[in-house]
C-alpha positions as a printed NumPy array, in Angstrom:
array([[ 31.849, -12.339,  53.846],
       [ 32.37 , -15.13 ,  51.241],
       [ 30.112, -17.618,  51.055],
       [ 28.559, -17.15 ,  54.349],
       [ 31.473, -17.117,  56.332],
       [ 32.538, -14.835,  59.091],
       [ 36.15 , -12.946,  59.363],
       [ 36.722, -15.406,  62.373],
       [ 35.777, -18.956,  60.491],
       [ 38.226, -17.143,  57.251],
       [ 40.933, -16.323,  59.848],
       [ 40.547, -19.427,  61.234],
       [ 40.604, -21.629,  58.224],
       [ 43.557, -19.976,  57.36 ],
       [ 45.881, -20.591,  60.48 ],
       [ 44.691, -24.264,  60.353],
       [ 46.569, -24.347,  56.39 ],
       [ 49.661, -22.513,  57.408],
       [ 49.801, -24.936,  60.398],
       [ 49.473, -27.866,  58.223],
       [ 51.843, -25.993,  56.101],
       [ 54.702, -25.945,  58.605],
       [ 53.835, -29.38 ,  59.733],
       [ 54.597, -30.467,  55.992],
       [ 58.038, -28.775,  56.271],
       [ 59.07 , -29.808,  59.464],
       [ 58.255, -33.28 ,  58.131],
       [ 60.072, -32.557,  55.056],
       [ 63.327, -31.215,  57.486],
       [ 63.15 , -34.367,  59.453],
       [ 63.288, -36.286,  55.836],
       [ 66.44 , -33.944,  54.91 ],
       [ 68.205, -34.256,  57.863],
       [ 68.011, -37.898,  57.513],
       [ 69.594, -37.671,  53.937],
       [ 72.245, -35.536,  54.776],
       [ 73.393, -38.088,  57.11 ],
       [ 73.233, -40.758,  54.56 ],
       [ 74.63 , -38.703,  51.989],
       [ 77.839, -37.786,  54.266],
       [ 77.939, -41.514,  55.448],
       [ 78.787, -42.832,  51.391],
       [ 80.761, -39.303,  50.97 ],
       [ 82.774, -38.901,  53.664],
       [ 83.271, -41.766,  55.4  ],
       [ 82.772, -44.53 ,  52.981],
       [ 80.124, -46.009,  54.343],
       [ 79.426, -48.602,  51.635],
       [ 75.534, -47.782,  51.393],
       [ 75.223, -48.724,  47.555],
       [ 71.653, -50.672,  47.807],
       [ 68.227, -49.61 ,  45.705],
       [ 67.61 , -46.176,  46.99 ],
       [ 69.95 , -45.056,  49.048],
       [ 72.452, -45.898,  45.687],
       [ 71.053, -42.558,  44.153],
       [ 71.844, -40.192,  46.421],
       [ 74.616, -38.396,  45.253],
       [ 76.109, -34.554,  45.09 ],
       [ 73.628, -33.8  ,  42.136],
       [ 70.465, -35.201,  44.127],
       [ 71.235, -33.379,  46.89 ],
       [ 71.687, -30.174,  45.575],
       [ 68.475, -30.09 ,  44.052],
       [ 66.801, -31.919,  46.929],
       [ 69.174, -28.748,  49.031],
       [ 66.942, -26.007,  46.501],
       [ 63.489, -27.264,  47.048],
       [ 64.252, -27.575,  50.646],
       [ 65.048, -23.813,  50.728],
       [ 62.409, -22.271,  48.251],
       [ 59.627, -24.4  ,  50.774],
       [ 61.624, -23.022,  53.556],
       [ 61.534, -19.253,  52.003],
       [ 57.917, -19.405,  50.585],
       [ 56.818, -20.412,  54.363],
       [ 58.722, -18.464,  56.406],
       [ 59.448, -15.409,  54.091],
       [ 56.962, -14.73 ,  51.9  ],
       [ 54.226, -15.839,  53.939],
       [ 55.546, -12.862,  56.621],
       [ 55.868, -10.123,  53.872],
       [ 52.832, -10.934,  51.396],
       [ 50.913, -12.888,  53.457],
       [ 47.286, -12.575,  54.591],
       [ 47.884,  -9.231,  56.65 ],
       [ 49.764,  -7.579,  53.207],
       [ 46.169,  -8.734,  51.425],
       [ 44.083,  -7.202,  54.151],
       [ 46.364,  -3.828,  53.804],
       [ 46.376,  -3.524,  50.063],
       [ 42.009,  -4.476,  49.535],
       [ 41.939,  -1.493,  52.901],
       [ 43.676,   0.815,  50.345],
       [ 42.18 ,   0.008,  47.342],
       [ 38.603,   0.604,  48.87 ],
       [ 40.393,   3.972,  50.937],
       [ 40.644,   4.719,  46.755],
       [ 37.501,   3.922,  45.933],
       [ 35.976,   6.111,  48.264],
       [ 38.008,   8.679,  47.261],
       [ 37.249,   8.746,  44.067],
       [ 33.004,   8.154,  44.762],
       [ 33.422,  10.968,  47.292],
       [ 35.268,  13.476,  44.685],
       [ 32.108,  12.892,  42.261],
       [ 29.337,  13.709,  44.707]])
């Protein structure tokens, strides 16, 4: 227990950040999706969107906007699955399997 918390109140604080984690990115896709559109509109089809902001996205902008879309996509979806709080729970159960291993060989 840290700090007085139970499993159930750790557990539970952390499915309320990976929640507001995919809420963030599914924001962030919305957002995306939206500048794709724009982006193919002035491309594509000419649309003659050349006013303050929409003026800057070009192929450069959106292929770095395209990367940190994908690493926030992979660090949720990915890395959260293979090294996420269950990989932590499995590793600290084998490193105290070793520790009592090692006490137990000594007494």
């Amino acid at each position: 227990m840290e700090n007085g918390k139970t499993s159930e109140q750790i557990a539970l604080e952390l499915a309320k950040e990976r929640v507001q984690r995919m809420k963030k990115f599914y924001d962030h896709s919305f957002i995306y999706i939206i500048g794709l559109g724009i982006y193919f509109a002035k491309t594509y089809l000419g649309a003659p969107l050349n006013f303050f902001p929409i003026r800057y996205i070009n192929e450069t902008f959106m292929w770095c906007w395209t990367f940190v879309f994908a690493i926030q996509g992979i660090k949720l979806f990915f890395i959260e699955n293979v090294l996420g709080a269950n990989w932590e729970k499995n590793q600290l159960k084998k490193e105290m399997e070793r520790e009592s291993e090692v006490t137990n060989k000594w007494e």
